[in-house]
C-alpha positions in Angstrom: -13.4 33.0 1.1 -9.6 33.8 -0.2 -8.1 30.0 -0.9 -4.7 29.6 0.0 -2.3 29.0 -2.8 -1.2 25.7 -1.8 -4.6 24.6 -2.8 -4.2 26.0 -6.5 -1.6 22.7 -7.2 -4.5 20.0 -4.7 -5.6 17.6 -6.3 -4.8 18.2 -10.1 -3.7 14.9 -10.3 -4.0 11.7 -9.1 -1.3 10.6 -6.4 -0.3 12.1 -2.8 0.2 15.2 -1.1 1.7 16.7 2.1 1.3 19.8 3.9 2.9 20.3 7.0 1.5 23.5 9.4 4.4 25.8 10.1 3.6 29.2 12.1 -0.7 29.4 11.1 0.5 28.3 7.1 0.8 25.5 5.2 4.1 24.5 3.6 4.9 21.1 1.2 7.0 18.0 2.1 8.9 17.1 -0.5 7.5 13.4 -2.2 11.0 11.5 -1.1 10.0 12.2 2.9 6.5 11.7 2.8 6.0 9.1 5.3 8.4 11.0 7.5 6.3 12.7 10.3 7.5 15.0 13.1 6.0 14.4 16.3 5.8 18.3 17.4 4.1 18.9 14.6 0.3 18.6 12.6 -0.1 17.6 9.1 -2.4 17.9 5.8 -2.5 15.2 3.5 -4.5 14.9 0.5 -4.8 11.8 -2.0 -6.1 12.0 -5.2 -7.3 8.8 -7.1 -7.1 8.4 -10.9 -11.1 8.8 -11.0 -10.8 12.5 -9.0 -12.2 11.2 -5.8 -10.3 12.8 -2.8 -9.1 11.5 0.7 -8.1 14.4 3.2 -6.2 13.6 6.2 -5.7 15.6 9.5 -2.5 13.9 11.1 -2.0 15.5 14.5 1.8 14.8 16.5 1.7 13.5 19.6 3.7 16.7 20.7 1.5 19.2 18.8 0.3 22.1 20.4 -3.3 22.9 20.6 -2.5 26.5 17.8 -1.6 23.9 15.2 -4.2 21.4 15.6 -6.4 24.5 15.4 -5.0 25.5 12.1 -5.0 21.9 10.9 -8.5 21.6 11.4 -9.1 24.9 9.6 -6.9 23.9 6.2 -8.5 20.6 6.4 -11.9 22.6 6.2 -10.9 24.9 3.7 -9.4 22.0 1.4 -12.8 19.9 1.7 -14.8 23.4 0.6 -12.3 24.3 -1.7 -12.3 20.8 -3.8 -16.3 21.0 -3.6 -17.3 19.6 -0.3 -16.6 15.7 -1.9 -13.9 14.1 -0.2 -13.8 11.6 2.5 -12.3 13.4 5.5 -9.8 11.5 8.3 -8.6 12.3 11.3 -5.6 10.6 12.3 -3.7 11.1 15.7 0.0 9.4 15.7 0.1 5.6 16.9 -3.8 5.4 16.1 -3.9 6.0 12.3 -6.5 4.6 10.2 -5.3 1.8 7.5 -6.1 4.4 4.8 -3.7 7.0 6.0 -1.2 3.6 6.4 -1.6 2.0 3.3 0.3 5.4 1.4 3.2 4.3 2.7 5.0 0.9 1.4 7.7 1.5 3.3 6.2 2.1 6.5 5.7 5.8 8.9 8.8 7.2 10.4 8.2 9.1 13.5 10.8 11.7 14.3 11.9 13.8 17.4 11.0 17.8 17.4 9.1 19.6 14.6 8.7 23.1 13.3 8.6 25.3 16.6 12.3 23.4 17.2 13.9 23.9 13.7 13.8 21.0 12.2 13.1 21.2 8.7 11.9 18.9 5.5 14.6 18.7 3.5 16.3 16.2 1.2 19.9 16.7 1.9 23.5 14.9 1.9 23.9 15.3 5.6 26.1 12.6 5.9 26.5 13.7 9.5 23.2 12.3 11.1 23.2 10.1 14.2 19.8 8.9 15.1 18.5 5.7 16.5 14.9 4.1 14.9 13.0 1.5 16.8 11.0 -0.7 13.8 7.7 -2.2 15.0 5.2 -3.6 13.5 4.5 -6.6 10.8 1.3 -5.4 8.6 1.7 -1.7 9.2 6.0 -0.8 9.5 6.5 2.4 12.3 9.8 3.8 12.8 9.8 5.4 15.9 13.2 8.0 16.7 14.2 6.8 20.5 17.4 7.6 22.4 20.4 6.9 20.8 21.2 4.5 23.5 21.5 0.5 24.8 18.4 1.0 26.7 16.4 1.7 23.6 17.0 -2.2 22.4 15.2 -5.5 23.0 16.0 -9.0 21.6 12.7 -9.0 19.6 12.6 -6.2 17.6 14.8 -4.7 14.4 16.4 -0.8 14.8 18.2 0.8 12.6 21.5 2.6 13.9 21.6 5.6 11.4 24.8 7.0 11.1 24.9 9.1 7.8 27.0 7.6 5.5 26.5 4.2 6.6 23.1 2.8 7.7 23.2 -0.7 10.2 19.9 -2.9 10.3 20.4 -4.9 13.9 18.1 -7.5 14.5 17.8 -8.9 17.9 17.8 -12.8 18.3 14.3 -13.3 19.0 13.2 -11.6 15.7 12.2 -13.5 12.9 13.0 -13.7 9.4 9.2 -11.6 7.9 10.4 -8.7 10.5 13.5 -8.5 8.9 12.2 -7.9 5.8 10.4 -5.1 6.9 13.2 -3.7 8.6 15.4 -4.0 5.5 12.9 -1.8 3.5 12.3 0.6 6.2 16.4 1.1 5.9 16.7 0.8 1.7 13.7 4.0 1.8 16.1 6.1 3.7 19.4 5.0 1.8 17.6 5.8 -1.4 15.4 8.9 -0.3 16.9 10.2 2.4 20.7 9.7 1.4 19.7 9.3 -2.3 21.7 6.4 -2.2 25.0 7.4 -1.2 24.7 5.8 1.9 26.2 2.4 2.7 24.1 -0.4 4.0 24.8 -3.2 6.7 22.8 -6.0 7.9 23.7 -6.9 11.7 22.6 -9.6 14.2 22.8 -8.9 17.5 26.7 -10.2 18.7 27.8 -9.5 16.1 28.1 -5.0 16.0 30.9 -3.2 14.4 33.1 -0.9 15.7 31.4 2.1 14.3 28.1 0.8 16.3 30.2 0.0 19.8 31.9 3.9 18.9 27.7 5.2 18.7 26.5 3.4 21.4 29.1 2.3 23.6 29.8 -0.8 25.3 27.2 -3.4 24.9 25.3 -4.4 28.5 23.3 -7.6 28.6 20.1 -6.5 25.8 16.4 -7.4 27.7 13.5 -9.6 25.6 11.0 -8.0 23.4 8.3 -6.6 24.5 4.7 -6.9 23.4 3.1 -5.6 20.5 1.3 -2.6 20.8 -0.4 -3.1 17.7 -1.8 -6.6 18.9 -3.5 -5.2 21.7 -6.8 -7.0 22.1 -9.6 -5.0 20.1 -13.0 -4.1 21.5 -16.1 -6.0 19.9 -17.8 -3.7 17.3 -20.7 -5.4 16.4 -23.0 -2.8 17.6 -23.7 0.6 16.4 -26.1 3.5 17.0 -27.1 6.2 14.0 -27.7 9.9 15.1 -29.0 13.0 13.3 -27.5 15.9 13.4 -29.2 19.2 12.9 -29.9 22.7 13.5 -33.7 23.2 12.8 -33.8 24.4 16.6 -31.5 26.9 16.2 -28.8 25.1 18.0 -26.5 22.1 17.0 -28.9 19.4 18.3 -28.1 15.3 17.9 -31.0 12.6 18.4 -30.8 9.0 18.2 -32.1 7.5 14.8 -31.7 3.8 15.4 -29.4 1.6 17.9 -29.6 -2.0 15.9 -27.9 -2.5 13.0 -27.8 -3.6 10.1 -29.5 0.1 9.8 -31.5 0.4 6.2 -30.0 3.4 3.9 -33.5 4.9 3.5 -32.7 6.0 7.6 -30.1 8.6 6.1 -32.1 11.8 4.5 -30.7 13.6 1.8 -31.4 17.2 3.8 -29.4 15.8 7.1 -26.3 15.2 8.4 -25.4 12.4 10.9 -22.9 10.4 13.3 -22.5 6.8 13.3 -21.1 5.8 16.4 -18.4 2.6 16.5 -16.4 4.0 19.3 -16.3 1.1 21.2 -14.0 0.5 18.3 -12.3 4.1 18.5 -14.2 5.2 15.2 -16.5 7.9 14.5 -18.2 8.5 11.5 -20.0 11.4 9.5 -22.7 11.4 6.8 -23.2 14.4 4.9 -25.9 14.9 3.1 -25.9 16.9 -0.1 -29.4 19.0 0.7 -28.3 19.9 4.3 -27.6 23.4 5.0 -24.0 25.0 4.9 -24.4 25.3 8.2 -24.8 21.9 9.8 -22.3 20.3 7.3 -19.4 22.5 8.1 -20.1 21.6 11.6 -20.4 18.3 11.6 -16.9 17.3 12.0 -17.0 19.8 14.9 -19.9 17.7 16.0 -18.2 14.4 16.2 -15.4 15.9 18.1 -18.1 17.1 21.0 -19.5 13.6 20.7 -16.2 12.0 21.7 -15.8 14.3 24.5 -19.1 13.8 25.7 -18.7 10.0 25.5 -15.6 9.9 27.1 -13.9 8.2 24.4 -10.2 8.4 23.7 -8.8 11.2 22.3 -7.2 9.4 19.2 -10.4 8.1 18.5 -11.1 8.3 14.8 -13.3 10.4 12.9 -14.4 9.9 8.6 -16.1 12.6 7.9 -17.7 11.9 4.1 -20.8 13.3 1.8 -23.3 11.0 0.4 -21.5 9.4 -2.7 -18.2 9.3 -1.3 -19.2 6.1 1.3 -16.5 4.1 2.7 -16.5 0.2 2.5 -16.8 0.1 6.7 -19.2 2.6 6.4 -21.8 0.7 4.2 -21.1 -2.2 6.0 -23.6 -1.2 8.8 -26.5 -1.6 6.5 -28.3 -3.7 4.7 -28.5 -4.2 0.7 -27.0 -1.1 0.7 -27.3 0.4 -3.4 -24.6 2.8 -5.1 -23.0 3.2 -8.8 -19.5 1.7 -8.7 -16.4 1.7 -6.8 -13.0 0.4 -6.7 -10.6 -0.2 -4.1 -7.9 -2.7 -2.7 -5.8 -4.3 0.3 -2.9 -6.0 1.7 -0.3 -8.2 4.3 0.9 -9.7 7.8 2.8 -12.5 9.3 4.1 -14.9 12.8 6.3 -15.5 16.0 9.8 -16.0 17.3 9.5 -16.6 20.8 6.3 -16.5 22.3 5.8 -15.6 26.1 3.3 -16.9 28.1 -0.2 -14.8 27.8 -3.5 -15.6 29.1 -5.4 -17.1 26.3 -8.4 -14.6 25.2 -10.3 -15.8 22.4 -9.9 -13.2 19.5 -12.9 -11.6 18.6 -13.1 -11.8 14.8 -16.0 -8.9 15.0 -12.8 -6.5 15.2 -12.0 -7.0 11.7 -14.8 -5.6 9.9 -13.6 -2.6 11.6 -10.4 -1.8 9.5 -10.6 0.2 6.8 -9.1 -0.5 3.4 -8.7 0.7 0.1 -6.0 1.4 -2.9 -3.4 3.1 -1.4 -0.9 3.4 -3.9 2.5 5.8 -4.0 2.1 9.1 -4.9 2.7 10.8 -8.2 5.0 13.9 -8.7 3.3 14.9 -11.6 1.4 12.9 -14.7 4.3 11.4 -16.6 4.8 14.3 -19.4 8.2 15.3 -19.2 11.5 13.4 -20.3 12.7 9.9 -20.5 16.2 8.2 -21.1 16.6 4.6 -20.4 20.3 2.7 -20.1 20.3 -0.9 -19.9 23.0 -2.3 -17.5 25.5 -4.2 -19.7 29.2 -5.7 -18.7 29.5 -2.7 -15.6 28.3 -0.3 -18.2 25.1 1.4 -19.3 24.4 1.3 -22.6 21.4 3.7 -24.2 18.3 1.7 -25.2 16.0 2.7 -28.6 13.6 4.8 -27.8 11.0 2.7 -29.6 11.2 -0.4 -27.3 10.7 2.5 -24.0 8.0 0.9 -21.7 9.3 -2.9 -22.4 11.7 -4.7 -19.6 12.7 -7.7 -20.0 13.5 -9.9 -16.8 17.3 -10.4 -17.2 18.2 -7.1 -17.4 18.6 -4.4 -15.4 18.1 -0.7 -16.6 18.2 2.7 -15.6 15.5 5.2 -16.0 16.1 9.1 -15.8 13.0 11.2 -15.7 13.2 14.9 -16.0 10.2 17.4 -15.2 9.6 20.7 -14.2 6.9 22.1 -10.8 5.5 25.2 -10.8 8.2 26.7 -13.5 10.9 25.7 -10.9 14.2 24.3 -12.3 14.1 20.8 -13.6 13.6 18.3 -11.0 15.0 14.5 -11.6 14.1 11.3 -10.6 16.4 7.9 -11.0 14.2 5.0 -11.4 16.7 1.6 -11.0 14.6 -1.4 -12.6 16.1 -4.9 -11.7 14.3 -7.6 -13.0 13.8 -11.0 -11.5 16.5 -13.1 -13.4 19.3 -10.9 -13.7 22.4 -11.7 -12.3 24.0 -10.5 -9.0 26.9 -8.7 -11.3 24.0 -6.9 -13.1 22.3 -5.9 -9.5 25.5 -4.5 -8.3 26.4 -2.8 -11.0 23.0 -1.5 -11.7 23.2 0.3 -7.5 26.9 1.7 -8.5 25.6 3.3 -12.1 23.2 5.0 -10.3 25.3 6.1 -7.9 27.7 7.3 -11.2 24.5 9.1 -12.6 23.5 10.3 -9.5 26.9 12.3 -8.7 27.4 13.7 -12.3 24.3 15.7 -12.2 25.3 16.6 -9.2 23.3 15.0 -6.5 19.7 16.4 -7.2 18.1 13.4 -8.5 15.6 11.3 -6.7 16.6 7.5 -6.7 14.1 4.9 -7.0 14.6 0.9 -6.9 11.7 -0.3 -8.8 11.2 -4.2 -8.6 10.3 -6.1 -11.6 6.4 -6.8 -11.1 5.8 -4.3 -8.5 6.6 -0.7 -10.6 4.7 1.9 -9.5 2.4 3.9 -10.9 4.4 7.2 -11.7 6.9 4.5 -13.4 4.0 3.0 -15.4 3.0 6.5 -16.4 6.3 7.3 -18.1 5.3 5.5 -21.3 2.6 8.1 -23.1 -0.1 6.0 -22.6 1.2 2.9 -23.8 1.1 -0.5 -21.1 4.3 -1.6 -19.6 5.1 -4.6 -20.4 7.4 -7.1 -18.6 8.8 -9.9 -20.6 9.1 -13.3 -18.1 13.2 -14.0 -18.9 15.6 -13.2 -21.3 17.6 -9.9 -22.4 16.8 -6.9 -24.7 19.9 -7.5 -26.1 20.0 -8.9 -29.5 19.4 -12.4 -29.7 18.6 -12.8 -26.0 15.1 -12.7 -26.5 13.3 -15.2 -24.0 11.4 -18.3 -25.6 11.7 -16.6 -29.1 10.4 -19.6 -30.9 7.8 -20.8 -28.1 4.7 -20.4 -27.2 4.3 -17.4 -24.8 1.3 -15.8 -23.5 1.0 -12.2 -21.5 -1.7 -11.1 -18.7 -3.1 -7.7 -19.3 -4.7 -6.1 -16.8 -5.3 -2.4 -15.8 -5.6 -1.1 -11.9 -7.6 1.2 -9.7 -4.9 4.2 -10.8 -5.4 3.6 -15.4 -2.1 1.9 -15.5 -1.9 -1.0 -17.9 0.7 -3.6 -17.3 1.1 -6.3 -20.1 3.0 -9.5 -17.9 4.3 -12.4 -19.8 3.2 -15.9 -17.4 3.8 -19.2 -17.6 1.8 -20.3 -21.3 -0.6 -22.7 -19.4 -4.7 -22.3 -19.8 -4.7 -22.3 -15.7 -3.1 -18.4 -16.3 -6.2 -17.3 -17.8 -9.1 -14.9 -15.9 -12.6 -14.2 -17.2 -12.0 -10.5 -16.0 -8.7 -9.4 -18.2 -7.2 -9.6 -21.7 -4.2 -12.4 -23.1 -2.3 -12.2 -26.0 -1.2 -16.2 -26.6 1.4 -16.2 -29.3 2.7 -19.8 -30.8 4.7 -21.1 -33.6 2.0 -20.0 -36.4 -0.9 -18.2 -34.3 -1.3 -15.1 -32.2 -4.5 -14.9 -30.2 -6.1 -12.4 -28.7 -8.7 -14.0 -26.0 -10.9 -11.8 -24.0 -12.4 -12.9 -20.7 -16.0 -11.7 -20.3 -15.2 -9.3 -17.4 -12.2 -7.7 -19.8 -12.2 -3.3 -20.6 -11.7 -1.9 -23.9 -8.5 -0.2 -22.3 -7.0 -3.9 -21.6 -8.0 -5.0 -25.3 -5.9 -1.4 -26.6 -3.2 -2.6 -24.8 -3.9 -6.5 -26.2 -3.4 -4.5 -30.0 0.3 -2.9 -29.0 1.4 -6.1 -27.2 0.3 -8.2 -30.8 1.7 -5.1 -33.4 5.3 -6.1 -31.1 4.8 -9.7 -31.5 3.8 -10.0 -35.0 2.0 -12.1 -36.9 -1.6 -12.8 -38.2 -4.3 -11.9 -35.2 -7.0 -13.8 -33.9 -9.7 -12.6 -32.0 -11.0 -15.1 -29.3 -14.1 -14.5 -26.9 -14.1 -16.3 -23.9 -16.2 -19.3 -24.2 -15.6 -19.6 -28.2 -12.2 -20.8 -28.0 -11.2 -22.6 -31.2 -9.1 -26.0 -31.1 -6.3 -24.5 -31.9 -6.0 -22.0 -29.0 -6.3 -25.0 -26.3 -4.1 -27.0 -28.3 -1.5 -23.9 -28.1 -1.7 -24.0 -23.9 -1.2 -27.4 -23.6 -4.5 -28.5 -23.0 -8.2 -27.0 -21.6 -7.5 -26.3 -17.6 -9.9 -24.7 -14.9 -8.5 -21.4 -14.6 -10.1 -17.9 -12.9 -14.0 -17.3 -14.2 -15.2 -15.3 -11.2 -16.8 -12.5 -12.2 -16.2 -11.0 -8.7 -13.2 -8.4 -10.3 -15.4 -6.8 -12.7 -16.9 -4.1 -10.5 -16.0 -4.9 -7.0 -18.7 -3.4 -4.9 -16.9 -4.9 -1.9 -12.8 -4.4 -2.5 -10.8 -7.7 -1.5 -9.4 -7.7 1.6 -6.3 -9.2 3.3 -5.6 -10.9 7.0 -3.0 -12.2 8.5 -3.2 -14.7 11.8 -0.5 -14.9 14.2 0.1 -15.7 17.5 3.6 -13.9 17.9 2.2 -12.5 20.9 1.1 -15.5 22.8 -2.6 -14.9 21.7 -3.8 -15.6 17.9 -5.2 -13.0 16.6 -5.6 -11.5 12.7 -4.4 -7.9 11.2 -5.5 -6.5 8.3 -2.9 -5.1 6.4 -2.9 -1.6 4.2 -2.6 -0.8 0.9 -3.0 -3.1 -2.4 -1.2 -6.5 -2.3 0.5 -8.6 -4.4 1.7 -12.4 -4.4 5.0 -11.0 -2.2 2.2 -10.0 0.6 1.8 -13.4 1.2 3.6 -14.1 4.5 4.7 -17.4 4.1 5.3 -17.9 8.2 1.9 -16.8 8.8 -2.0 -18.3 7.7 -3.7 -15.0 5.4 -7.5 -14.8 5.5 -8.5 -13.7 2.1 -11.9 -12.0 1.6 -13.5 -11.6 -1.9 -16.7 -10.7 -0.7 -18.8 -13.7 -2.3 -15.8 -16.4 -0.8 -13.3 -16.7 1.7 -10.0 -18.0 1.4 -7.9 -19.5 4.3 -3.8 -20.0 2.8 -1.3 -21.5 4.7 2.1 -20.6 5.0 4.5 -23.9 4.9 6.3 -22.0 8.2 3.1 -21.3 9.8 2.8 -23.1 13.4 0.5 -25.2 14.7 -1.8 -23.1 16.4 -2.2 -20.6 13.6 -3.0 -23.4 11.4 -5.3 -25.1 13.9 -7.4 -21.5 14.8 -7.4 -19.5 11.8 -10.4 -21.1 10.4 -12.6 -20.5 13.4 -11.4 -16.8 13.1 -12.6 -16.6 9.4 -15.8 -18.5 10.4 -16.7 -15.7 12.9 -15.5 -13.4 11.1 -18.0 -13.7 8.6 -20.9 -14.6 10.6 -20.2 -11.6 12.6 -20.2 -9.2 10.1 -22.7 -5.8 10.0 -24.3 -6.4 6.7 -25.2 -10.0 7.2 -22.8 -12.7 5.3 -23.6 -16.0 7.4 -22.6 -19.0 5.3 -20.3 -17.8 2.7 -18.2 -20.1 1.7 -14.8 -20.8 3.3 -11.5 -22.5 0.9 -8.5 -23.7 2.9 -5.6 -23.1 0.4 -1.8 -23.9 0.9 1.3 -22.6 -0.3 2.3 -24.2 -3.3 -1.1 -25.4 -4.3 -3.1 -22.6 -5.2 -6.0 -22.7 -7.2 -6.9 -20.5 -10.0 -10.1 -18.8 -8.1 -7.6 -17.5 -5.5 -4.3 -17.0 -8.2 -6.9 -14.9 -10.1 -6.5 -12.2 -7.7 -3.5 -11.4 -7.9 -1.4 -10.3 -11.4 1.1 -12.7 -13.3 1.2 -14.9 -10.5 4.6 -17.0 -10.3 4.5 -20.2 -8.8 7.9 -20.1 -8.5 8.2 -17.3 -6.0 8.8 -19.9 -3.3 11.3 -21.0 -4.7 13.0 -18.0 -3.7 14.0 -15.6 -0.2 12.1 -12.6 0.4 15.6 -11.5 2.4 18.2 -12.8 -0.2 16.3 -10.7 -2.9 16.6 -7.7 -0.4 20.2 -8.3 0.4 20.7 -8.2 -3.4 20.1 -4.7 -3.9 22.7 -3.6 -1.3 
């Protein structure tokens, strides 16, 4: 079989890709507009992990004709052979993706109007002529949906974004609240700096209160209708039933019999020379076990099988499909059986949130059941390429930038603000450029501004090619990270890189090492307080005579490495502590012996953490899982979050959560567990609240900041404008 030469650049490294089918061929979205998907049109994507495990995702337009889902599901077949029949395979159908597909994308899915057979190209320009209309919905998963540039397009509850080239206007309607906004504001930043590479301007607007240049758009403003409800909180079917099929040939023909209809199903059902369907689709999911022995035949088919079996069933036709050979399980997957045995794993998860006004709705109880049906894992951004070519970093000083020594590259410290220029060639194109804009968390609003005009400056005197990225202190991603030749990022808490500005410079100061599902090492000064430490990382602890080294018993030798840079920057004489053989000393350094993190639970997550949030915006409480990996800021603080780590549950509340959330949450989490596949009755449930969190739950998240709260989501947004 001739491979086709898009597949000679798949999966070479770890990160995301994007093929769009245009007339029977396969042609790349460029990284900056992945996300943005036409609705004429079907998609490939492939995602790479840092361990060479693959995801491949069919994503099929609403509008796409039956020629190009054809040759989607061909190229989606030829990729899977082509990268050795290993990866997990997804369907996805627009409005109906799965939270893997979802989780790619921080700043949400754009749907647009048209696609290939219309014209309408990928391409990162500096059209500054555009004049669309994008309806935001959605609080855990962000979809921007292009509608009719038009009055009757708007509702009171919802955010749009009136895109008009050069200037980009977030309206929010008066019954929106303040989480929705947020997400609205980052759905508008990814097109300023992507789409516009930030030479756009940006302007927040209520509804009253529209500029002339929106009245010009749209016209004359009529009397704008309520929201509507959420599609996304549409009641979901009970799962907790499945039924196991085998799928085979031995007769000649493609035949399917029934293997077992009561789960949990034992792993011992699933024979190495077969293939077969697990049915959910009272959920709208479909999945497909491959096994390694089965003939050529039968596993080539057997996405081809599931789609019959949907037919057949009468199921919707955005009902999902994972097609995946043995090794490559997913976490739902596994879930429908018992004590189910493989090597190791790693994955992640992530956020939600509550109400403005809430419209009478008959009061269904939710049906916690529906949760073990989502889908999660480690979504993180994708990577143009591994981090090899050029660096030059500017910190932002008095309006100017001023060129920082090359041998403190890969250290930020969190009262500056810097530029970073990365240069790097693709294929032996011409150099490509990318504009990362770090701002840390205690610079000042003078530094922030000046920091989005520099880049600007930079921007225009190479002429307008580069990418731009605003990368927040804490929250870098992993291209960024990458930059640094192997060495771990490291964040310093306050202070300057300026001489003399150094944070705590005689104080005791202690930094979190820890290194994620994608290799990166971060080294994250915290608050010097024993509570800060985790049995599963690395700290460096460095006082007025001592530098210690203390390894929790779940730490890698890749976080100690790190632990042996961070002290050769610090200075002084080291001390190697093992957790559980702390000296005097080292206590004495913290303040005192505290109960901090000593769940072993991170080490080797055979079960990946999971996230929830409980709302009833819709007049119905209900709980959403949300996509991708999550940090302290994915902690909605209007809404409760149902943490699960597998061996515990965690209830937090939100100090703007409402009384019903707070009241039903827990019985969501209790059924939640009882009801799951793979038999958890009992696990233990924590009620958490903001402000007070204990070290098992801080533990799961990195460098966590108590003082976070302190702070608005939206004012740090507005501060990038």
């Amino acid at each position: 079989m001739v491979n086709h030469k898009e597949f000679e650049v798949a999966g070479k490294g770890p990160g995301l890709q994007v093929w769009r089918v245009e007339k029977m061929d396969l042609k790349p979205v460029p990284k900056e507009l992945h996300g943005d998907f036409y609705t004429g049109d079907a998609y490939i994507l492939l995602y790479t992990t840092a361990g060479f495990s693959y995801n491949i995702h069919m994503w099929l337009g609403a509008d796409s004709s039956q020629d190009e889902k054809g040759a989607a599901a061909i190229f989606a077949t030829q990729l899977d052979d082509f990268l050795g029949g290993g990866p997990v395979q997804f369907h996805d159908v627009q409005e109906h993706e799965s939270l893997a597909f979802l989780g790619y994308f921080k700043s949400g899915v754009k749907y647009k109007q048209g696609g290939v057979a219309s014209g309408f190209q990928h391409a990162v320009t500096n059209d500054m002529n555009v004049k669309r209309l994008l309806h935001v919905k959605g609080r855990r998963v962000i979809r921007a949906t292009e509608v009719d540039m038009s009055w009757a397009s708007f509702n009171k509850g919802d955010c749009f974004i009136v895109d008009l080239g050069k200037d980009i206007y977030n309206w929010c309607g008066s019954e929106c609240n303040h989480f929705e906004r947020v997400k609205a504001l980052r759905v508008a930043i990814d097109i300023r700096d992507n789409e516009r590479k930030g030479r756009a301007k940006m302007h927040l607007i209520d509804e009253g209160s529209e500029p002339e240049d929106v009245l010009n758009a749209l016209g004359p403003m009529p009397e704008i209708p309520s929201r509507s409800p959420d599609d996304e909180s549409a009641e979901t079917a009970n799962q907790k039933k499945g039924t196991l099929y085998k799928i085979s040939d031995a007769a000649g023909s493609m035949k399917m019999s029934v293997v077992a209809q009561t789960n949990p199903f034992k792993q011992e059902m699933l024979s190495l020379s077969e293939c077969y369907i697990l049915d959910n689709g009272s959920d709208k999911k479909i999945f497909v076990w491959k096994g390694p022995d089965a003939n050529p035949a039968e596993r080539r088919a057997a996405a081809k099988a599931a789609e019959h079996f949907i037919k057949d069933r009468g199921y919707p036709k955005h009902t999902q499909i994972q097609v995946m050979p043995a090794g490559s399980e997913t976490t739902l997957f596994k879930q429908f059986f018992c004590n189910w045995m493989d090597k190791d794993q790693t994955t992640g998860p992530r956020r939600p949130h509550t109400v403005g006004r809430i419209a009478r709705v008959e009061q269904i109880p939710f049906d916690a059941s529906a949760l073990h049906s989502n889908e999660t894992m480690a979504a993180q951004h994708g990577m143009v390429d591994d981090g090899s070519g050029s660096v030059q970093i500017w910190r932002v000083e008095e309006g100017e930038k001023v060129s920082v020594d090359q041998s403190s590259y890969g250290q930020f410290y969190g009262g500056d603000c810097y530029l970073v220029l990365y240069t790097y060639n693709v294929r032996g194109r011409t150099e490509q450029h990318i504009i990362y804009t770090w701002q840390g968390v205690k610079c000042t609003q003078d530094e922030l501004a000046a920091s989005a005009f520099l880049t600007v400056k930079l921007d225009d005197s190479m002429g307008g090619s580069p990418v731009q990225v605003r990368v927040t202190h804490g929250q870098e991603p992993p291209h960024f990270v990458s930059l640094f030749r192997g060495k771990p990022l490291i964040i310093y808490l306050g202070g300057t890189s300026r001489k003399g500005g150094q944070s705590q410079a005689g104080g005791t100061r202690l930094f979190h090492i820890r290194q994620n599902s994608t290799k990166a090492t971060r080294a994250v000064e915290v608050q010097p307080s024993a509570s800060s430490l985790n049995t599963n990382d690395v700290f460096v602890l460095k006082s007025l005579d001592s530098v210690f080294v203390w390894k929790g018993v779940g730490a890698t030798d890749e976080e100690m490495n790190a632990a042996k840079y961070v002290t050769s920057l610090l200075g002084g004489s080291v001390t190697a502590v093992a957790e559980g053989n702390e000296p005097a000393a080292f206590w004495s350094a913290l303040g005192g012996k505290k109960d901090y993190q000593t769940s072993r639970s991170l080490q080797k997550v055979v079960k990946p953490p999971r996230l929830f949030g409980c709302s009833n915006k819709t007049g119905r409480l209900i709980a959403d899982e949300v996509p991708g990996d999550f940090t302290q800021m994915d902690l909605a603080t209007d809404d409760v979050m149902i943490m699960d780590t597998w061996d515990q549950i965690f209830l937090w509340i939100g100090n703007e959560a409402n009384k019903v959330e707070r009241t039903g949450a827990g019985k969501i989490a209790k059924d939640y567990v009882d009801s799951d596949p793979s038999g958890r009755r009992g696990v233990p449930i924590t009620t958490v609240k903001q402000g007070a969190e204990p070290p098992t739950f801080t533990g799961w998240i990195q460098a966590w900041d108590p003082k976070m709260w302190d702070t608005d989501p939206l004012e740090r947004i507005r501060a990038n404008f």
